[in-house]
C-alpha positions as a Markdown table, in Angstrom:
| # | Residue | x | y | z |
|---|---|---|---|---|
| 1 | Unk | -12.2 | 0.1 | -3.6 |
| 2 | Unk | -15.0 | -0.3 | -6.4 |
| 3 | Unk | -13.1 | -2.3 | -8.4 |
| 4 | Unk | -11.5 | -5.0 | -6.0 |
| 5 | Unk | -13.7 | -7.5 | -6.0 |
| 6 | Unk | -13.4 | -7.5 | -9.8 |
| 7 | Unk | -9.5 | -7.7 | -10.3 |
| 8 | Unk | -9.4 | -10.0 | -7.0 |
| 9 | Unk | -10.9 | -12.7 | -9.7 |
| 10 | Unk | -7.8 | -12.4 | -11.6 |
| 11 | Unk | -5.7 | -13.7 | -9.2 |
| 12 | Unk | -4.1 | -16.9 | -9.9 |
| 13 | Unk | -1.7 | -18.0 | -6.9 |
| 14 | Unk | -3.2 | -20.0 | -4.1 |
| 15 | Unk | 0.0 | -19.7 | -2.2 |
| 16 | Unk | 1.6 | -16.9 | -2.6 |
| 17 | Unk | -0.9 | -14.7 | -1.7 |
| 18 | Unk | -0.4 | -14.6 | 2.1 |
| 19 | Unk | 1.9 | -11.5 | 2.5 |
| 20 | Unk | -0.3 | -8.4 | 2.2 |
| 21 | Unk | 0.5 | -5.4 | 1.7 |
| 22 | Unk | -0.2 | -2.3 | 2.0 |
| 23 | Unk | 0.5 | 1.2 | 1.3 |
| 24 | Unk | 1.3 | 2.4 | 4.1 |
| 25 | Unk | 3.6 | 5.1 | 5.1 |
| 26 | Unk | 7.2 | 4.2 | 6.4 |
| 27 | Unk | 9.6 | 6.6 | 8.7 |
| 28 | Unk | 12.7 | 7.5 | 5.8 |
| 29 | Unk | 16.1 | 6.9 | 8.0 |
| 30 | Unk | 18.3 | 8.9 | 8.1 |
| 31 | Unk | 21.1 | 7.5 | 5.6 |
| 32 | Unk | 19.7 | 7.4 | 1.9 |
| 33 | Unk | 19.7 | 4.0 | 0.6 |
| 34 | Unk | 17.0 | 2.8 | -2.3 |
| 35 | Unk | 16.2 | -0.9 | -3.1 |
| 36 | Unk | 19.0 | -2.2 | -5.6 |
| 37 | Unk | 21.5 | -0.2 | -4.0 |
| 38 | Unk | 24.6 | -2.3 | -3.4 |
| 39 | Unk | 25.6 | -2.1 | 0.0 |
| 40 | Unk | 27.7 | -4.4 | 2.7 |
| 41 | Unk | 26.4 | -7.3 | 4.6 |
| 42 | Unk | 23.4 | -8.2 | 1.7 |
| 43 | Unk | 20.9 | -10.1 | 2.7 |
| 44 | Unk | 20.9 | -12.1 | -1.0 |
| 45 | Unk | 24.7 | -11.8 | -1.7 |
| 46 | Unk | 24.2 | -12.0 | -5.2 |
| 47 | Unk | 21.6 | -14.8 | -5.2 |
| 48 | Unk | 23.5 | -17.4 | -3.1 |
| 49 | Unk | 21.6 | -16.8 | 0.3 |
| 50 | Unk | 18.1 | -17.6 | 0.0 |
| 51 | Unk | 15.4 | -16.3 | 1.7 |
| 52 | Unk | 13.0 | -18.3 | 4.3 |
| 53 | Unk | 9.9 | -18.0 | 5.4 |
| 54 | Unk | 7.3 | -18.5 | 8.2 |
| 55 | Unk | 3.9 | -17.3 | 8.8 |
| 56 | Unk | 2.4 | -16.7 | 11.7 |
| 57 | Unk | -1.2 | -15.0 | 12.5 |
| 58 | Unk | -1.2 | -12.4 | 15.0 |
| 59 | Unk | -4.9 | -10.9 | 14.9 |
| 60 | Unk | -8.0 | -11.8 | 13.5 |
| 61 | Unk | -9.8 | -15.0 | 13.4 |
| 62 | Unk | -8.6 | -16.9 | 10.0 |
| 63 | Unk | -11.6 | -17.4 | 8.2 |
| 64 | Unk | -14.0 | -15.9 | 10.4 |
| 65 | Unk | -15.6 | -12.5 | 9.9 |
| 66 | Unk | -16.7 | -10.3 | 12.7 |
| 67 | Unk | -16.6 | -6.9 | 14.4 |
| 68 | Unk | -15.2 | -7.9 | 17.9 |
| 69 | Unk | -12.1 | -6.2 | 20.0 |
| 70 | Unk | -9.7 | -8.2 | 21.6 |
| 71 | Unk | -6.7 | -9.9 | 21.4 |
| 72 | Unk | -4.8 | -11.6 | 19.1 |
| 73 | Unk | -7.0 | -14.6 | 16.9 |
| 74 | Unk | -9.8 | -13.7 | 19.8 |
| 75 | Unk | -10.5 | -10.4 | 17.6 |
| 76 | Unk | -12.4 | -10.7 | 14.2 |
| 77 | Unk | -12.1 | -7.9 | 10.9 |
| 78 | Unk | -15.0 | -7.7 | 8.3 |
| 79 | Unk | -12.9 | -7.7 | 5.2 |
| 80 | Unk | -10.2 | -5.0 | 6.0 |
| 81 | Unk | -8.4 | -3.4 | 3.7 |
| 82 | Unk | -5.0 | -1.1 | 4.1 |
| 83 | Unk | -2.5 | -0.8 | 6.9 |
| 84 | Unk | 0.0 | 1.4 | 8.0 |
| 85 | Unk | 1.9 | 1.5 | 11.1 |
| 86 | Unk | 3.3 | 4.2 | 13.9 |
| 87 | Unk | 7.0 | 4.9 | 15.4 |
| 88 | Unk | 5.4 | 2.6 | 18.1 |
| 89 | Unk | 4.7 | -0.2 | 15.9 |
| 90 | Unk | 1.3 | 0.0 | 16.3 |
| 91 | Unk | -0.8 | -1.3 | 13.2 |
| 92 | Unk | -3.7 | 0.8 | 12.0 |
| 93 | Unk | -6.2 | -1.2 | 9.7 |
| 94 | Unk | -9.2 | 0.1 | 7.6 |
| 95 | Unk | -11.7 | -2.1 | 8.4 |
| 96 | Unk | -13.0 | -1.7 | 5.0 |
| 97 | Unk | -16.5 | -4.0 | 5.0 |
| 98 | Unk | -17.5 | -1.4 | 7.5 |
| 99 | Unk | -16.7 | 1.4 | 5.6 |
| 100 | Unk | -20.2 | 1.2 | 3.2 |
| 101 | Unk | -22.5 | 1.4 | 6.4 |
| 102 | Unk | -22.3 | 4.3 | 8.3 |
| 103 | Unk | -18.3 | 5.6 | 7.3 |
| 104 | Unk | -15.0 | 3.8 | 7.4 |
| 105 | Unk | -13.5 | 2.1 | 11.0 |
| 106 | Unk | -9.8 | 2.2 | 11.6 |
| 107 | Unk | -8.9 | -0.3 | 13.8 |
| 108 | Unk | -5.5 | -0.6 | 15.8 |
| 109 | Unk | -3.5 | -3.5 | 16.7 |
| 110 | Unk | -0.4 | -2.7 | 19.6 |
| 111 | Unk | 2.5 | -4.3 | 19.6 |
| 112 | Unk | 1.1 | -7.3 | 22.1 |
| 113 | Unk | -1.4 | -7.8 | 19.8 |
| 114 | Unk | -4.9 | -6.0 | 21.3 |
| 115 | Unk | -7.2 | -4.8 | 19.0 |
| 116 | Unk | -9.3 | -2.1 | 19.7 |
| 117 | Unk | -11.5 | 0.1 | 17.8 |
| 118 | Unk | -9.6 | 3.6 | 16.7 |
| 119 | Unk | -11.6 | 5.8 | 14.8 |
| 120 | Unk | -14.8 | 6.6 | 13.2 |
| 121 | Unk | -16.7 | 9.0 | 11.4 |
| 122 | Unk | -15.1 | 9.2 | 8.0 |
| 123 | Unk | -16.2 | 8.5 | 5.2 |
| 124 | Unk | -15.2 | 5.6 | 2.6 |
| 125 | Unk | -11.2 | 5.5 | 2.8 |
| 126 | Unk | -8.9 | 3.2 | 1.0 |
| 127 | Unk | -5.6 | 3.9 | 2.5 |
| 128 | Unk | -3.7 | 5.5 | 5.2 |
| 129 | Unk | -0.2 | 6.7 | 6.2 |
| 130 | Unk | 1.3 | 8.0 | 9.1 |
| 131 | Unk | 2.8 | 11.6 | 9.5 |
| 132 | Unk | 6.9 | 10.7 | 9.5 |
| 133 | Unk | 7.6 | 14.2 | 11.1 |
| 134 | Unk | 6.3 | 12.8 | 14.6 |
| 135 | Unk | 5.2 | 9.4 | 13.8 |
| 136 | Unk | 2.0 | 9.1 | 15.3 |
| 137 | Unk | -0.6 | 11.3 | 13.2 |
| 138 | Unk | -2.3 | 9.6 | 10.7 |
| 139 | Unk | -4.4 | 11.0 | 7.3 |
| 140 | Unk | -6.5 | 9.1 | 5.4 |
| 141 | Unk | -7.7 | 9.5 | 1.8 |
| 142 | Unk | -11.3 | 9.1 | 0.8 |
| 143 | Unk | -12.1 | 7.3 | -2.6 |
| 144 | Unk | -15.5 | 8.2 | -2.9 |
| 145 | Unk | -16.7 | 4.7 | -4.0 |
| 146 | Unk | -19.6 | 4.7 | -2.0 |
| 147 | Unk | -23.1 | 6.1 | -2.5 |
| 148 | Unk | -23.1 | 9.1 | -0.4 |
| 149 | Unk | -19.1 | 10.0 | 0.2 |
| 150 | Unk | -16.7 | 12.2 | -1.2 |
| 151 | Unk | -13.1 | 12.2 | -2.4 |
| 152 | Unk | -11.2 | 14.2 | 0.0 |
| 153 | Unk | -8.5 | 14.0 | 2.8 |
| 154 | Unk | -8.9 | 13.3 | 6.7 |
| 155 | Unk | -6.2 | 14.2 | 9.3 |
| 156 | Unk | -6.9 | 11.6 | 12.6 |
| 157 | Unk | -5.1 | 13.0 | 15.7 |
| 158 | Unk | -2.8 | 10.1 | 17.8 |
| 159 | Unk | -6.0 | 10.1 | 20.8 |
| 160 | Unk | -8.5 | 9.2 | 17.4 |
| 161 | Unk | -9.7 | 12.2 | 16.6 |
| 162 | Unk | -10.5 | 13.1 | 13.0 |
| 163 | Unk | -10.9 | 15.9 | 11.0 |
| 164 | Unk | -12.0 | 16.5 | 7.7 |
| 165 | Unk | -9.2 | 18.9 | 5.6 |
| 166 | Unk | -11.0 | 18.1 | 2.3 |
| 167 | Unk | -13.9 | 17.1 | 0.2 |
| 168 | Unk | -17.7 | 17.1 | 0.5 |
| 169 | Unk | -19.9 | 19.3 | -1.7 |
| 170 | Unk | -18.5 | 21.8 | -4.0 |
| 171 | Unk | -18.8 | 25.4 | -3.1 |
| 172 | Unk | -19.6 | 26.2 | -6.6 |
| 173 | Unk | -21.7 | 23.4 | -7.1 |
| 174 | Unk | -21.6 | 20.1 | -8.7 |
| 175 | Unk | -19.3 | 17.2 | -7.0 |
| 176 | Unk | -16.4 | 16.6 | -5.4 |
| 177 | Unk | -15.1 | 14.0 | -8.2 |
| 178 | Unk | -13.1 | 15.4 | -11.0 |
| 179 | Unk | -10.1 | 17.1 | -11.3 |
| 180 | Unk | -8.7 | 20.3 | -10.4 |
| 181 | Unk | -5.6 | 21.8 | -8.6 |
| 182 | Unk | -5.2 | 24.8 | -6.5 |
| 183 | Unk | -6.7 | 25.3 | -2.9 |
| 184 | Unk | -7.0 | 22.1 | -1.0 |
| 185 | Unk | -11.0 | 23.4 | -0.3 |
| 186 | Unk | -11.8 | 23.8 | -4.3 |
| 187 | Unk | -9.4 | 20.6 | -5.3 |
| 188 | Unk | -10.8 | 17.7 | -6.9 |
| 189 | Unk | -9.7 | 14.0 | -6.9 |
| 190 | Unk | -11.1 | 10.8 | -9.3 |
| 191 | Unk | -11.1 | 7.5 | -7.2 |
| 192 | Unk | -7.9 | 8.7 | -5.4 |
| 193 | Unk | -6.8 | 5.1 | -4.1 |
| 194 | Unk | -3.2 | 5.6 | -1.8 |
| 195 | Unk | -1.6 | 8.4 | 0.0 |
| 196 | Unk | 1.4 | 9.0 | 1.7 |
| 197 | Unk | 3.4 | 11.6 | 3.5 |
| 198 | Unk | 7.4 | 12.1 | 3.2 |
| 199 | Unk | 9.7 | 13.6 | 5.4 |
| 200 | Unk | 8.7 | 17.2 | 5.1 |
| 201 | Unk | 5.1 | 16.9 | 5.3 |
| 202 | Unk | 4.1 | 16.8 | 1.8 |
| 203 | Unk | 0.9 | 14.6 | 1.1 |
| 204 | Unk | 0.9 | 12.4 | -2.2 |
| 205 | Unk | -2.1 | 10.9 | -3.7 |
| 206 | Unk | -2.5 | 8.4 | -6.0 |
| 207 | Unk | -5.2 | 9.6 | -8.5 |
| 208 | Unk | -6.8 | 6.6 | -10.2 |
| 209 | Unk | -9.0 | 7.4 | -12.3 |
| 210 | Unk | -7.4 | 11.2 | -12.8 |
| 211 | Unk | -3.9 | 8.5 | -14.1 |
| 212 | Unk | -1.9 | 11.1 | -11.8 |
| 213 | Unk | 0.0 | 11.6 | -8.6 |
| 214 | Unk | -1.1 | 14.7 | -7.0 |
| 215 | Unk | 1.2 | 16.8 | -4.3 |
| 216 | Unk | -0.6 | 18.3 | -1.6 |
| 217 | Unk | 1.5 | 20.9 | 0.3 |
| 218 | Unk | -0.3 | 21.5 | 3.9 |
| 219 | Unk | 1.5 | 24.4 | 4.7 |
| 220 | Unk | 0.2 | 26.4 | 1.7 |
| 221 | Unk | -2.7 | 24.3 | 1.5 |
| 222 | Unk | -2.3 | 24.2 | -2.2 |
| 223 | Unk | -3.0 | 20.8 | -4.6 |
| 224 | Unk | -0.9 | 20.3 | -7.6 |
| 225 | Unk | -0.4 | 17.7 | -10.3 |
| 226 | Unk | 2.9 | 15.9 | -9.7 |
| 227 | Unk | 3.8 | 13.7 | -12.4 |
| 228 | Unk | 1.4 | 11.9 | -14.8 |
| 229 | Unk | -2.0 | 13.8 | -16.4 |
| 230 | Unk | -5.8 | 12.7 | -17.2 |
| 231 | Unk | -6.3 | 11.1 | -20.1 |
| 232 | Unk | -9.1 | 11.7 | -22.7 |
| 233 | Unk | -9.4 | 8.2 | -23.3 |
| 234 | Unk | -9.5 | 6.6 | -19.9 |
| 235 | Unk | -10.7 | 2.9 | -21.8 |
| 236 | Unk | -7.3 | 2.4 | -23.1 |
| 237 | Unk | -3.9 | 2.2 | -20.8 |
| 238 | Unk | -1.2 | 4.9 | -21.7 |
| 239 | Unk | 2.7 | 3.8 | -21.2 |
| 240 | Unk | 5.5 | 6.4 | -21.0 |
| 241 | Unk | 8.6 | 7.2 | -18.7 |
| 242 | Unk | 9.6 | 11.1 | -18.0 |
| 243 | Unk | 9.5 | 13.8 | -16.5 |
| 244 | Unk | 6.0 | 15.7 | -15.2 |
| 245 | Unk | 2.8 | 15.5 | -17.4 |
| 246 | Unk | 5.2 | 13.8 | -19.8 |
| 247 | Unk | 5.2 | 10.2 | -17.9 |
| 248 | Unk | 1.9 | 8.1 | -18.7 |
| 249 | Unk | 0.9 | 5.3 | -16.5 |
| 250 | Unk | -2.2 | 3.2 | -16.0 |
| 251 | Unk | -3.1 | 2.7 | -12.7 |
| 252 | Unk | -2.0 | 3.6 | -9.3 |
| 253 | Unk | -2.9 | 0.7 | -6.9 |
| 254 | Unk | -0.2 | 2.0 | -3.8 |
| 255 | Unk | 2.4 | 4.3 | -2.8 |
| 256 | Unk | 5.6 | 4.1 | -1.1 |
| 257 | Unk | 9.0 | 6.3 | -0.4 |
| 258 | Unk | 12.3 | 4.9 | 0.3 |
| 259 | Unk | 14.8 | 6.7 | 2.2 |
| 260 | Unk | 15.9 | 9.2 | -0.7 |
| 261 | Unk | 12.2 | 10.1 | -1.3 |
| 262 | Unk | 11.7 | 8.4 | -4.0 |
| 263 | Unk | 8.4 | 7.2 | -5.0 |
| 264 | Unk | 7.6 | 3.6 | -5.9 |
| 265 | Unk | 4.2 | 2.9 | -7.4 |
| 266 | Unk | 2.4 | -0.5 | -8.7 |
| 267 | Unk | 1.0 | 0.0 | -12.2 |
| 268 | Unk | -1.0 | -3.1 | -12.4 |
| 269 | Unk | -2.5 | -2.1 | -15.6 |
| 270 | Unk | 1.1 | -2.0 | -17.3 |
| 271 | Unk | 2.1 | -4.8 | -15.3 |
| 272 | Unk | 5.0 | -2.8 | -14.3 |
| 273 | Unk | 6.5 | -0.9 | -11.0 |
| 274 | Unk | 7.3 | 2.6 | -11.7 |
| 275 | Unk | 9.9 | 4.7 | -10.1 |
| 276 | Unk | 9.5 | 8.4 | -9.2 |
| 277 | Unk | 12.5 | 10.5 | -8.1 |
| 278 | Unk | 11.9 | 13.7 | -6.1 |
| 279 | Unk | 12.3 | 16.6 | -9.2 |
| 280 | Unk | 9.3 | 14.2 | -10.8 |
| 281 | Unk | 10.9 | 12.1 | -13.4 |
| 282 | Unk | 9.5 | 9.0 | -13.7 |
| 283 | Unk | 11.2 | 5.3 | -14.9 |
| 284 | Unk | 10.1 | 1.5 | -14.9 |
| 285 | Unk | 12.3 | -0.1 | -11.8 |
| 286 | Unk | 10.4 | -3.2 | -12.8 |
| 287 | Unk | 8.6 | -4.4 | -15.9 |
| 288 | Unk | 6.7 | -7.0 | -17.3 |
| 289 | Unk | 7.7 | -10.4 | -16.5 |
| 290 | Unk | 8.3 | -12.8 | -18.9 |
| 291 | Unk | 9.0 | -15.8 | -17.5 |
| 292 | Unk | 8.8 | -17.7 | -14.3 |
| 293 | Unk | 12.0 | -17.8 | -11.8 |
| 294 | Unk | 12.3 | -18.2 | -8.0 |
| 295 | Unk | 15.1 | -15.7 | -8.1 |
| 296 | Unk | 16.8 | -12.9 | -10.4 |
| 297 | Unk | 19.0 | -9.9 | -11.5 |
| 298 | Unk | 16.6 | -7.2 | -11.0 |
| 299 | Unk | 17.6 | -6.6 | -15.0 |
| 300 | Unk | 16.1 | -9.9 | -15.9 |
| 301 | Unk | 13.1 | -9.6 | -13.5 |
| 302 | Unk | 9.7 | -8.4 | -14.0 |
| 303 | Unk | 5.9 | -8.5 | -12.5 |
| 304 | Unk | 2.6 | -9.7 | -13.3 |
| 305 | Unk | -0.5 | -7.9 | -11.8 |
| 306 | Unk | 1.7 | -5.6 | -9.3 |
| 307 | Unk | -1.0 | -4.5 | -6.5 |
| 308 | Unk | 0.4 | -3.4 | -3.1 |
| 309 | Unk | 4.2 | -2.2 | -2.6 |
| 310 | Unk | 6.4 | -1.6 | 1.0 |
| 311 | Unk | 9.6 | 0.0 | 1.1 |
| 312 | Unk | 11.9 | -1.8 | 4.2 |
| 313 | Unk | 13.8 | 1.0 | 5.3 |
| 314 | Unk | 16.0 | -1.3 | 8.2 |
| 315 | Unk | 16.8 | -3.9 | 5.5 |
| 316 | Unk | 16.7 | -1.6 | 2.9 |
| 317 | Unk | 14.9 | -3.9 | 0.3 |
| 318 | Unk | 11.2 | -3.2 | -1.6 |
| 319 | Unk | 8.3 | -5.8 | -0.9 |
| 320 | Unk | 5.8 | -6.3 | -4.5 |
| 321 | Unk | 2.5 | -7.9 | -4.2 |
| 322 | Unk | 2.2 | -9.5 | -8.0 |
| 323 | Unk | -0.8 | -11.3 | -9.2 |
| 324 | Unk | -3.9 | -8.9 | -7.6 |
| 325 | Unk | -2.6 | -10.4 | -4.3 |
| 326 | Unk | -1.7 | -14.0 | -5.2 |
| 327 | Unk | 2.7 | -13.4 | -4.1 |
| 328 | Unk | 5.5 | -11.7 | -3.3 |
| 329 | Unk | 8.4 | -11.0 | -4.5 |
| 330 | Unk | 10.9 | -8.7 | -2.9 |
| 331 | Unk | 14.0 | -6.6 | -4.1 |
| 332 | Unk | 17.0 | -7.1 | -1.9 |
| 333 | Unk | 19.5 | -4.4 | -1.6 |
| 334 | Unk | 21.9 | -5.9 | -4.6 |
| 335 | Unk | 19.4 | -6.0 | -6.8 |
| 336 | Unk | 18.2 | -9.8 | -6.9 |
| 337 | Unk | 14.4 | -10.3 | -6.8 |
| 338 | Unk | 12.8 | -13.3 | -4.9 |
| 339 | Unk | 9.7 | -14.7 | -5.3 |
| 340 | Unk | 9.3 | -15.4 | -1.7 |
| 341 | Unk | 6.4 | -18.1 | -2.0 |
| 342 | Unk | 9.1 | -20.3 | -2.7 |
| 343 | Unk | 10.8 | -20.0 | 0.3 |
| 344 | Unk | 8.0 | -20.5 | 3.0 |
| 345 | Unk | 8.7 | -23.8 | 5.2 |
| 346 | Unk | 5.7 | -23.4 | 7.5 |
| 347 | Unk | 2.3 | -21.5 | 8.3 |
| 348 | Unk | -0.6 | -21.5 | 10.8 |
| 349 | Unk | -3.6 | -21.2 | 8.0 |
| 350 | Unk | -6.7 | -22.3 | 9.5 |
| 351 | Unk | -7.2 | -23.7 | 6.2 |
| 352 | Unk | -4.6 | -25.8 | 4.2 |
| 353 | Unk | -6.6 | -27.4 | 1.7 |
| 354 | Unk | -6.3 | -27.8 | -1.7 |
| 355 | Unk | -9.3 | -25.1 | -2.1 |
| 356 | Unk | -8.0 | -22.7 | 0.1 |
| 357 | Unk | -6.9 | -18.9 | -1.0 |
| 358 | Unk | -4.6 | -17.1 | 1.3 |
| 359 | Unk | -4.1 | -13.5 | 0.0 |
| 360 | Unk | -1.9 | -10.5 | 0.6 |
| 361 | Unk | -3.5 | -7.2 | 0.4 |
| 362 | Unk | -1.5 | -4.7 | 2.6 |
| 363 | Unk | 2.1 | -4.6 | 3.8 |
| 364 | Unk | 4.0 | -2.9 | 7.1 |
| 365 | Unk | 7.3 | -3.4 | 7.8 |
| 366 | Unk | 8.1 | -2.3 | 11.5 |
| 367 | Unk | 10.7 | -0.2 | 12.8 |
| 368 | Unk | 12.7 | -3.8 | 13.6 |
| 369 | Unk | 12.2 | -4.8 | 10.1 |
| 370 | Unk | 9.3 | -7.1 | 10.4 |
| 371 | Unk | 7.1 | -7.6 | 8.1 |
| 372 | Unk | 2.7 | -8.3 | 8.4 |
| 373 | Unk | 0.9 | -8.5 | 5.7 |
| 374 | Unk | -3.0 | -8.4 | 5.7 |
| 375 | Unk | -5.2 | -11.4 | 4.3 |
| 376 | Unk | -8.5 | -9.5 | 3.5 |
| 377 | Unk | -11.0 | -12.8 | 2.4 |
| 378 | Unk | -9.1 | -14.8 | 5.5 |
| 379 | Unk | -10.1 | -11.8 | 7.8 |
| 380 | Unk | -6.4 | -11.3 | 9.2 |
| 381 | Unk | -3.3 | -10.3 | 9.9 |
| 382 | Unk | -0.4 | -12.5 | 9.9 |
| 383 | Unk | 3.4 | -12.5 | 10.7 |
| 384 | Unk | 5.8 | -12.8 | 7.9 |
| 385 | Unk | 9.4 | -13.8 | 9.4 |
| 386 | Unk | 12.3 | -13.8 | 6.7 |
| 387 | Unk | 15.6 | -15.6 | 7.6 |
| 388 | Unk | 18.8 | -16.0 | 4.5 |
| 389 | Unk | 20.4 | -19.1 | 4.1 |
């Protein structure tokens, strides 16, 4: 993304920062449950279990960057960005540094840890899901934050191959940038930064610079404008809960659905996490915080800096990257929120000293209900395992 590097400044936390996050798209289960939804057997039970937790690295070489298959720490990344992950829990990673010579690289990481190479050939993406229908297809959108690439959509097939459904020069001339609705081949996106699928194969994009969500029905091939709407001004940040065009919001770093298809989003430049319900009406779930605490009500909770978000759907809770990547926090199913940076007893960093920043800049959850987060500067992925107490 153009503007990482700059918000990445902004980070404050030197601890918190190792769960990473990611956008990524997560299989809905079957029984509809959202994060705050009181339910038996919670994993917080009203504050008085405590989470913790210990970090393990499962690919990559901390510290090092590289371009190398293999397994485990034996394999290097070159800066990689978003994750997502298949009904075989195997990780997909964009390895993003690569993306700005020559097209974007997908990598994947298997369950035992082998990295190979996955895909090439598309152009500069900044996020991908998985296809929830039969778990294995993945699309990809393109942010067009490169010289040279587009803003459009690519399908990748479960052998690697990929296919470009959108984007690239305008029929009628001028660029692909922009914004317009209607056919998916005449449709134009501004920065589109995340994407996501739900249960019935409808894409969602996060529209950055456009300050919308956009709805892309395959079947019909038709783009619309879900909830949100461009802004004249695009300088100053516009706040507003509703319904449609009505709801305002700033920025759109992430997507992800719970299990009643409802849309969570990070609106780092509010410093708030939105909520979007399936008819399109859209709510603050979380909102600025004013104040430090290691645990909460979700009432008197908020966020600073919300970047990445992960919907759990086996422990039903929602994961928040705050500070551009410097914590956690995470929203248990009675509604308590957690900064979980508190609660880590031990890790495998390469590099413990006082100088050292361990970030989190893409979350999976598995279909076990573990979660990896992604450590872009470190070069890695690590292993994120949560016990209550």
């Amino acid at each position: 993304m153009a503007n990482i590097s700059m918000k990445i400044a902004t980070a404050s936390s030197l601890f918190l920062t190792v769960f990473t996050v990611a956008l990524a798209c997560t299989t809905p289960q079957t029984e509809d449950i959202t994060p705050g939804s009181t339910t038996p057997g919670s994993t917080s039970s009203g504050g008085n279990s405590k989470p913790v937790a210990t970090i393990t690295t499962v690919a990559g070489t901390d510290t090092q960057k590289g371009f190398v298959d293999g397994k485990g720490t034996a394999a290097k990344f070159n800066y990689p960005a978003q994750m997502t992950v298949d009904k075989n829990d195997n990780i997909y990673v964009i390895d993003q540094r690569i993306s700005y010579y020559g097209g974007s690289v997908i990598r994947k990481v298997d369950p035992a840890g082998n990295v190979t190479t996955f895909a090439k050939g598309l152009g500069s993406i900044t996020d991908i899901c998985v296809d929830p229908r039969d778990g294995v297809t993945l699309y990809a959108i393109e942010c067009g934050d490169a010289n040279g690439f587009y803003n459009g959509i690519f399908r990748i097939s479960s052998s690697g191959v990929v296919t470009r459904l959108s984007g690239g020069p305008d029929p009628n001339g001028g660029y692909s940038f922009g914004y317009r609705d209607g056919p998916l081949a005449q449709a134009k996106f501004s920065n589109p930064w995340s994407i996501i699928m739900d249960k019935s194969g409808i894409l969602y994009i996060g529209d950055a610079l456009n300050h919308c969500i956009r709805k892309v029905d395959l079947s019909t091939s038709m783009v619309s404008t879900f909830v949100g709407k461009p802004l004249e001004n695009t300088s100053v940040c516009k706040y507003a809960d509703g319904k449609g065009g009505a709801a305002q919001f700033c920025t759109v770093e992430d997507l992800t659905l719970d299990d009643a298809g409802n849309l969570y989003l990070p609106d780092w430049g509010n410093h708030s996490v939105r909520k979007v319900t399936p008819d399109g009406t859209m709510s603050t779930y979380l909102g600025l915080s004013t104040g430090y605490t290691p645990y909460a009500p979700r009432s008197k909770s908020g966020v600073y800096q919300p970047y990445r978000i992960q919907y759990d759907s086996v422990n039903k809770r929602l994961f928040v990257v705050v500070d551009t990547g410097g914590g956690i926090k995470v929203v248990t199913p009675d509604d308590y929120v957690f900064e979980l940076g508190q609660y880590i007893t031990s890790t495998d960093y390469a590099d413990n000293s006082a100088a050292a920043k361990h970030g989190t800049y893409s979350m999976v959850v598995t279909k076990k209900g573990d979660l990896y987060t992604l450590d872009m500067y470190n070069h890695c992925i690590r292993k994120v395992t949560i016990t209550w107490k």
